[in-house]
MDTraj code that builds the backbone (N, CA, C; nanometers):
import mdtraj as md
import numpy as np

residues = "UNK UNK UNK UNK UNK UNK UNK UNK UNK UNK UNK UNK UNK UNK UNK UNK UNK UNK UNK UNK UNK UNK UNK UNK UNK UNK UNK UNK UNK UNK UNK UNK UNK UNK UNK UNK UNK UNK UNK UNK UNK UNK UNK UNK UNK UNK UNK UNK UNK UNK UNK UNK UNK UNK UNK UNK UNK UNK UNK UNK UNK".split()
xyz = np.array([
    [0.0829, -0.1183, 0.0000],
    [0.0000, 0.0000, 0.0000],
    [0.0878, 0.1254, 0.0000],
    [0.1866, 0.1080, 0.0645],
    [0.3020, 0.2578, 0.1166],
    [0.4317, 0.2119, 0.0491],
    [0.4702, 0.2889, -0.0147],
    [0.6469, 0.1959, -0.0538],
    [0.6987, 0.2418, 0.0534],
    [0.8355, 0.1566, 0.0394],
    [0.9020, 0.1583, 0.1707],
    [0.9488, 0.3160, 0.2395],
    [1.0096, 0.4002, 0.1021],
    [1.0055, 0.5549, 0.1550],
    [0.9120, 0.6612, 0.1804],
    [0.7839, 0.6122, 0.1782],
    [0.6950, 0.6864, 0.2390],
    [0.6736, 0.5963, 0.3666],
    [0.6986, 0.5039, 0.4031],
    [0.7024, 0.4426, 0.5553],
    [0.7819, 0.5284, 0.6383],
    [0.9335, 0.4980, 0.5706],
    [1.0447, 0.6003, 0.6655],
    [0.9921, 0.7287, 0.6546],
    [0.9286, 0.8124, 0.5686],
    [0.9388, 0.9423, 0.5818],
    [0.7823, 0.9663, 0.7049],
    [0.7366, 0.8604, 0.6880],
    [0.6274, 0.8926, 0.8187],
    [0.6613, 0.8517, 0.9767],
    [0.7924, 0.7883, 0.9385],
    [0.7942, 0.7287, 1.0756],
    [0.8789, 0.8093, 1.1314],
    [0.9908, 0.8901, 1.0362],
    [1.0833, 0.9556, 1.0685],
    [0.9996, 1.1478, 1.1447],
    [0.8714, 1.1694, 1.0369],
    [0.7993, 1.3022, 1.0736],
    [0.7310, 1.2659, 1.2096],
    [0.6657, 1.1586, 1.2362],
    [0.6060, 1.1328, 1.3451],
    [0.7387, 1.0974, 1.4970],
    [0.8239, 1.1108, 1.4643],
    [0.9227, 1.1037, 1.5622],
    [0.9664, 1.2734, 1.5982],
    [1.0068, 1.3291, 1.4952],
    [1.0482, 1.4485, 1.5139],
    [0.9217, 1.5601, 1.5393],
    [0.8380, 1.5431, 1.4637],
    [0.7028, 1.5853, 1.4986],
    [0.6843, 1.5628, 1.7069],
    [0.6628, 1.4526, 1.7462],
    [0.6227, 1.4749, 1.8747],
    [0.7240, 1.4925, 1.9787],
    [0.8761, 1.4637, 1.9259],
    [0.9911, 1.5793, 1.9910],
    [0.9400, 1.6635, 1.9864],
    [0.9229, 1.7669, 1.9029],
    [0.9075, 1.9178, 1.9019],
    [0.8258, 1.9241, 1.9687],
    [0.7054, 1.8357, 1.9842],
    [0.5942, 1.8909, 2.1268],
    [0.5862, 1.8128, 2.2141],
    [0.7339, 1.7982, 2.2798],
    [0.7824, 1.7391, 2.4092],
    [0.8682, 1.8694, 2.4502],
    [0.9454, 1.9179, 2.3460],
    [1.0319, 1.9963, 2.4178],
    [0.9615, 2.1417, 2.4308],
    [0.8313, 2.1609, 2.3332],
    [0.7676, 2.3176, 2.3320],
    [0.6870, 2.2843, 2.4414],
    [0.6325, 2.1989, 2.4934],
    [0.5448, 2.1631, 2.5845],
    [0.6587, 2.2004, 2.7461],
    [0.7661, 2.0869, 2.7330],
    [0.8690, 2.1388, 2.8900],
    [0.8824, 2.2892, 2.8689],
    [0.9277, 2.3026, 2.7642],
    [0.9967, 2.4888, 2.7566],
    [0.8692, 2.6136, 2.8223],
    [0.7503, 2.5763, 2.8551],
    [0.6298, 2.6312, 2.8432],
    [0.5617, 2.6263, 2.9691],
    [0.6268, 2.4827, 3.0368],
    [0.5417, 2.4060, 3.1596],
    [0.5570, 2.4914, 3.2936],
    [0.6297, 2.6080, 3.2893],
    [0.5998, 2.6879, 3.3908],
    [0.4609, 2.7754, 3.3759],
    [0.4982, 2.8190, 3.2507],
    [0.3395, 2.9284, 3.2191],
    [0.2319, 2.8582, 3.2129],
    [0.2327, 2.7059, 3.1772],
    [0.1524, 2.6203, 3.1726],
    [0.0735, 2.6010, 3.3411],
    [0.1382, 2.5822, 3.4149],
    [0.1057, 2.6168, 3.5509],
    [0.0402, 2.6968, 3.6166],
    [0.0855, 2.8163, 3.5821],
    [0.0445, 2.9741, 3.6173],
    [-0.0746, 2.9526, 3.5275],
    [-0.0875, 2.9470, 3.4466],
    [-0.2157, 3.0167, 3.4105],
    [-0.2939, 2.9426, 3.3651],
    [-0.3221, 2.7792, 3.3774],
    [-0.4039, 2.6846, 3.3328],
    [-0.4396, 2.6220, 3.4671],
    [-0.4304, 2.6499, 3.5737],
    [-0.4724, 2.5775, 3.6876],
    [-0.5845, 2.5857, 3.7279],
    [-0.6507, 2.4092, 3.7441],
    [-0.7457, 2.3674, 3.7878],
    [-0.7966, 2.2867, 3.6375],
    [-0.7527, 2.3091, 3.5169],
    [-0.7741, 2.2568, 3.4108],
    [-0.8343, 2.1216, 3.4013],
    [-0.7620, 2.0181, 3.4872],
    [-0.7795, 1.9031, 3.5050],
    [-0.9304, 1.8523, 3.4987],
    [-1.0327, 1.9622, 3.6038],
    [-1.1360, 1.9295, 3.6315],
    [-1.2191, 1.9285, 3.5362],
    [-1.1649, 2.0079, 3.4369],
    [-1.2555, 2.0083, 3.2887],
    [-1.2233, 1.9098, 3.1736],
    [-1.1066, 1.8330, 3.2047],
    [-1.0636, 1.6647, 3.1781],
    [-1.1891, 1.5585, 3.1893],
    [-1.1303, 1.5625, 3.3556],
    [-1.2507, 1.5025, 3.4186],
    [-1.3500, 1.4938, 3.4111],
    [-1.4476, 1.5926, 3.3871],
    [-1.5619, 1.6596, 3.3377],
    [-1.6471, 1.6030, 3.2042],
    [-1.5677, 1.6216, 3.0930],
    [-1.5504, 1.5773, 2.9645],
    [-1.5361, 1.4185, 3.0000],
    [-1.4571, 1.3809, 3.0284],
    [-1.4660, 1.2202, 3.0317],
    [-1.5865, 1.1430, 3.0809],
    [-1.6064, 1.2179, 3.2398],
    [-1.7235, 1.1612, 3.2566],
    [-1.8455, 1.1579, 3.2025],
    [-1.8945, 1.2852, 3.1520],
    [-1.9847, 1.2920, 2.9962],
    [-2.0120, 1.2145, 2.9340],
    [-1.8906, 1.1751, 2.8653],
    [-1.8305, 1.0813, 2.7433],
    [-1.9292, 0.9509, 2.8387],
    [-1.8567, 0.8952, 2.9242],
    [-1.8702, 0.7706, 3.0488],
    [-2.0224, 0.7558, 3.0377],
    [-2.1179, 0.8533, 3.0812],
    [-2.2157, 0.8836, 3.0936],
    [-2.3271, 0.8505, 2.9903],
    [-2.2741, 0.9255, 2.8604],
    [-2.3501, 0.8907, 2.7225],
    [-2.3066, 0.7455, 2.7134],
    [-2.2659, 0.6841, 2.7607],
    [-2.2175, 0.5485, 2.7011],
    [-2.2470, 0.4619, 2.7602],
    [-2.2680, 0.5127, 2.8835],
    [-2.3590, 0.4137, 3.0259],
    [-2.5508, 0.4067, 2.9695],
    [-2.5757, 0.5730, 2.9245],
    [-2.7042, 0.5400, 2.8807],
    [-2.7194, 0.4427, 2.7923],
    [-2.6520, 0.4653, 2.6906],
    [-2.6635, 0.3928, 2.5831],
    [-2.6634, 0.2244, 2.5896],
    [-2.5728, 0.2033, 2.6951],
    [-2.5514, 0.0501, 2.7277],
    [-2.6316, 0.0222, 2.7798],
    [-2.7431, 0.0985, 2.8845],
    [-2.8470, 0.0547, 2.9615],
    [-2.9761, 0.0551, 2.8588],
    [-2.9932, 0.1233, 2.7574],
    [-3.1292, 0.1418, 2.6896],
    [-3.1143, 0.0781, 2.5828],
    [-2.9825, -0.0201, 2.5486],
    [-2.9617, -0.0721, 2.3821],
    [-3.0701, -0.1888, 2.4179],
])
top = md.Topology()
chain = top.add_chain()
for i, resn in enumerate(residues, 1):
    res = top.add_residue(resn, chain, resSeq=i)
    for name in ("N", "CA", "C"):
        top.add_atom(name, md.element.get_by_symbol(name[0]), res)
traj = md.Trajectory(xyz[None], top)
């Protein structure tokens, strides 16, 4: 389906690709702190939702 150099060239972008947002992410993780706190709860929030629609759904299929 992929020749072999479009394999390496995806495997090679998807490596360097999520370096770069490992190291822009640490370089950041102070301001990330300061000014995103409490964020989590809107994680949480969202998931349980998600949890929720899926509990109905399993109970009324």
């Amino acid at each position: 389906m992929f020749s072999t150099g479009q394999l390496i060239f995806a495997i090679c972008f998807a490596v360097v690709f999520i370096a770069a947002l490992v190291y822009t992410y640490r370089k950041d993780l102070k301001l990330h702190k300061q000014h995103y706190k409490g964020t989590i709860w809107v994680l949480v929030a969202f998931i349980s939702f998600i949890g929720l629609i899926a509990a109905i759904k399993f109970v009324f299929k």
